[in-house]
Steps between C-alpha positions, in 0.01 A plus 500: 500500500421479143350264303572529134789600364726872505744742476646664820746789586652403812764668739620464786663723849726382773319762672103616525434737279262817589222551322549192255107430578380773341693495124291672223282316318674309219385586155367045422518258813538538868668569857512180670589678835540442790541076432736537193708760410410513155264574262306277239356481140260198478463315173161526499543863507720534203273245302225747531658706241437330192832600268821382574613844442283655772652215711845626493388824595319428754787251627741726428300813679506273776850496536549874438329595750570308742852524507439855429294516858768269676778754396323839577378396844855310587679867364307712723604281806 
């Protein structure tokens, strides 16, 4: 599905979970709905920001938000 590598936030549901397709947008990366249940911060993304220090954040901002999203939309359920 990808071809280079990345971080991913992953989770998973014995049962289907309503609305999971349409999660906020995450602050760096992406939704892989509906084939993964995940989202994803390509490499070549976080090499486009040239400091190591800017990488972190962005890495990091991927993170918080997304398990920021993931917990909002499973506490409203």
């Amino acid at each position: 599905m990808i071809n280079e590598p990345y971080y991913y936030l992953s989770f998973w549901s014995e049962n289907p979970i309503k609305g999971i397709e349409k999660l906020d947008t995450l602050d760096a990366g992406r939704w892989m709905m509906p084939d993964w249940n995940s989202a994803v911060l390509k490499q070549s993304e976080i090499l486009e920001v040239g400091s190591a220090i800017g990488q972190h954040k962005l890495v990091k901002s991927f993170f918080n938000s997304g398990i920021k999203i993931l917990m909002d939309h499973f506490n409203k359920s």
